[in-house]
Residue frames as qw, qx, qy, qz and C-alpha x, y, z in Angstrom:
[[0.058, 0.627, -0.753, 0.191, -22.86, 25.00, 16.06],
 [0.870, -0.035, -0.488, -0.059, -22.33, 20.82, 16.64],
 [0.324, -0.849, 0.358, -0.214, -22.24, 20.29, 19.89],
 [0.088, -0.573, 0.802, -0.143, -19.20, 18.18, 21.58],
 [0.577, -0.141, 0.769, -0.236, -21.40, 15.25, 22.40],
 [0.745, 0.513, 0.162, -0.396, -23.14, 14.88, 18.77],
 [0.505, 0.657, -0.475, -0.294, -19.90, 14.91, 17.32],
 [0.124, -0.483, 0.857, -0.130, -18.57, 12.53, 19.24],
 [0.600, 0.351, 0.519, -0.498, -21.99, 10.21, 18.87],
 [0.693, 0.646, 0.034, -0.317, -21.50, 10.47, 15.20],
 [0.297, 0.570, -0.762, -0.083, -17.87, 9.32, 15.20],
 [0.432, -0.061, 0.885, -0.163, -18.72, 6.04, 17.42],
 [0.792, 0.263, 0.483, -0.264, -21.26, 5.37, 15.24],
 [0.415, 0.788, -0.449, -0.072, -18.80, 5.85, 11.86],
 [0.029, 0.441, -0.887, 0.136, -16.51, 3.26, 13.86],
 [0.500, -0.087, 0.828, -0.238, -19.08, 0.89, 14.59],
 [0.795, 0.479, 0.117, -0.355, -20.31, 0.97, 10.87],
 [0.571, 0.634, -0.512, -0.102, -16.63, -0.12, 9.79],
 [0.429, -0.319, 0.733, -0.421, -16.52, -2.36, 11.97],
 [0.722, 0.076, 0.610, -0.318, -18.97, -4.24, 10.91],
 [0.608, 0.740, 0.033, -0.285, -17.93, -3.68, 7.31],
 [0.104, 0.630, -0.769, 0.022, -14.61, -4.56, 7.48],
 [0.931, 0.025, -0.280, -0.232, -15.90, -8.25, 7.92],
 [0.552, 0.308, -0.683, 0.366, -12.66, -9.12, 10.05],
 [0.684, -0.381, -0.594, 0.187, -12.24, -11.27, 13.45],
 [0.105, -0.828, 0.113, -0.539, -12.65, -9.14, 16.60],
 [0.710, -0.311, -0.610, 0.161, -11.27, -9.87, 19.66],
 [0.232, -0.709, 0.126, -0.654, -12.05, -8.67, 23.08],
 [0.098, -0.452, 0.670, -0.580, -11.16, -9.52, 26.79],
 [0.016, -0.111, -0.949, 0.294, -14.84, -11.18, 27.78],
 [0.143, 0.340, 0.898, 0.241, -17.46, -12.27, 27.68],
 [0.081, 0.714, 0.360, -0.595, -19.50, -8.53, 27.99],
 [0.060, -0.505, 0.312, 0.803, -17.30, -7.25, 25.61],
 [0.116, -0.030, 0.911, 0.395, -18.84, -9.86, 23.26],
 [0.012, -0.655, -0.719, 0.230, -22.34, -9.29, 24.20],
 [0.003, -0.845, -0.174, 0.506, -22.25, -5.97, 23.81],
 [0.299, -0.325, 0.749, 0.494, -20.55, -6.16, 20.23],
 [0.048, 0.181, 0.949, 0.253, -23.09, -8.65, 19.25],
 [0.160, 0.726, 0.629, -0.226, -26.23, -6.27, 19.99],
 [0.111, 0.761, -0.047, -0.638, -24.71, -3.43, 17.51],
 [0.913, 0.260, 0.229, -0.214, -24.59, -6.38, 15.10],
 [0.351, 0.694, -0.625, -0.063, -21.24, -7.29, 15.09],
 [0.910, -0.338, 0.154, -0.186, -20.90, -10.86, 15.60],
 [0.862, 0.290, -0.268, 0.317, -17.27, -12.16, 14.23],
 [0.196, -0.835, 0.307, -0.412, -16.29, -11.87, 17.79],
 [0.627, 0.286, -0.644, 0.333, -13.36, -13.62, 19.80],
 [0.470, -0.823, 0.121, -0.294, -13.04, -13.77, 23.46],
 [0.383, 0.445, -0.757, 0.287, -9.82, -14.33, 25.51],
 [0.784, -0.266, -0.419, -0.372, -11.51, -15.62, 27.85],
 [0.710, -0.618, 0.321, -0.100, -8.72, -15.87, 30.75],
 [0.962, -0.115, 0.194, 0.152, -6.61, -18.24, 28.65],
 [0.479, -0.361, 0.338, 0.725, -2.84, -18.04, 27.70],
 [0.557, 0.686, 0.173, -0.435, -2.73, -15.65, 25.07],
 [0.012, -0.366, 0.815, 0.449, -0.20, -17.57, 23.22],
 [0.380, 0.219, 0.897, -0.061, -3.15, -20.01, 22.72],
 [0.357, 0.791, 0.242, -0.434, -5.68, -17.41, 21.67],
 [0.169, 0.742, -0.300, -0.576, -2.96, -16.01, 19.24],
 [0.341, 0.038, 0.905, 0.253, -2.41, -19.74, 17.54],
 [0.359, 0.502, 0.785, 0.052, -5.94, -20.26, 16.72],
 [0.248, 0.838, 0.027, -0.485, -6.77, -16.21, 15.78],
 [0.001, 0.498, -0.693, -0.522, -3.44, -17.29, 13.05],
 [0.261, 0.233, 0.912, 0.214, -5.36, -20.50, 12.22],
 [0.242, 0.706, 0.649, -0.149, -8.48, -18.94, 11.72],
 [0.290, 0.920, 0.258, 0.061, -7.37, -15.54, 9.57],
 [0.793, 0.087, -0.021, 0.602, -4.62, -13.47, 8.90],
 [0.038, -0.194, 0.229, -0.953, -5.38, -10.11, 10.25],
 [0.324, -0.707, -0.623, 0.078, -8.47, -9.34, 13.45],
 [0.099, -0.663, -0.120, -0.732, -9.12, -6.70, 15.20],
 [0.650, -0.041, -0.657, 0.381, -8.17, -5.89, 18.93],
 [0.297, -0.706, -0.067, -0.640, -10.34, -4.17, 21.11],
 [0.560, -0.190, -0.515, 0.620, -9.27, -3.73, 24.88],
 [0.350, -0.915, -0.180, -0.088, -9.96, -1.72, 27.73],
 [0.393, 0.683, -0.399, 0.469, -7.32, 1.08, 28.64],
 [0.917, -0.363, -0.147, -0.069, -7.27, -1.18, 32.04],
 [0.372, -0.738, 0.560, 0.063, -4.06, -2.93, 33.49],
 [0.700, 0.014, 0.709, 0.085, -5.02, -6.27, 32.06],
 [0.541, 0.783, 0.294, 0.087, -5.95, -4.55, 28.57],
 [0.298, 0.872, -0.389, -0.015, -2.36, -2.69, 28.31],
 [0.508, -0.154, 0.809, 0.253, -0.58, -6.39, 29.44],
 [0.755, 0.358, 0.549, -0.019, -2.45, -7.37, 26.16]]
């Protein structure tokens, strides 16, 4: 029998291989999230960085036409 944690262990890593396969812009809250992103070798990462996110959402339009939006299930991560 698979236990509870293996499976779960085997789906993060499944999500962090399409991730990186899907080649599209991530964006996360700060500057950890980025760091920590960037050592499971996913580097086409955004940060908001504190700033309006009408700004952020300009340039994320200038720069591509679909990303990826990772957030924490926070307060500041369900405003986003």
């Amino acid at each position: 029998m698979i236990n509870r944690y293996q499976t779960d262990m085997d789906e993060l890593l499944y999500e962090i291989e399409r991730l990186k396969s899907e080649d599209k812009l991530i964006v996360v809250e700060g500057k950890k999230d980025m760091a920590a992103l960037n050592k499971l070798g996913i580097t086409k990462v955004k940060t908001l960085s504190k700033r309006p996110l009408v700004l952020i959402a300009e340039e994320i339009a200038n720069e591509t036409d679909e990303c990826i939006l990772l957030v924490d299930l926070d307060d500041e991560g369900r405003k986003i």
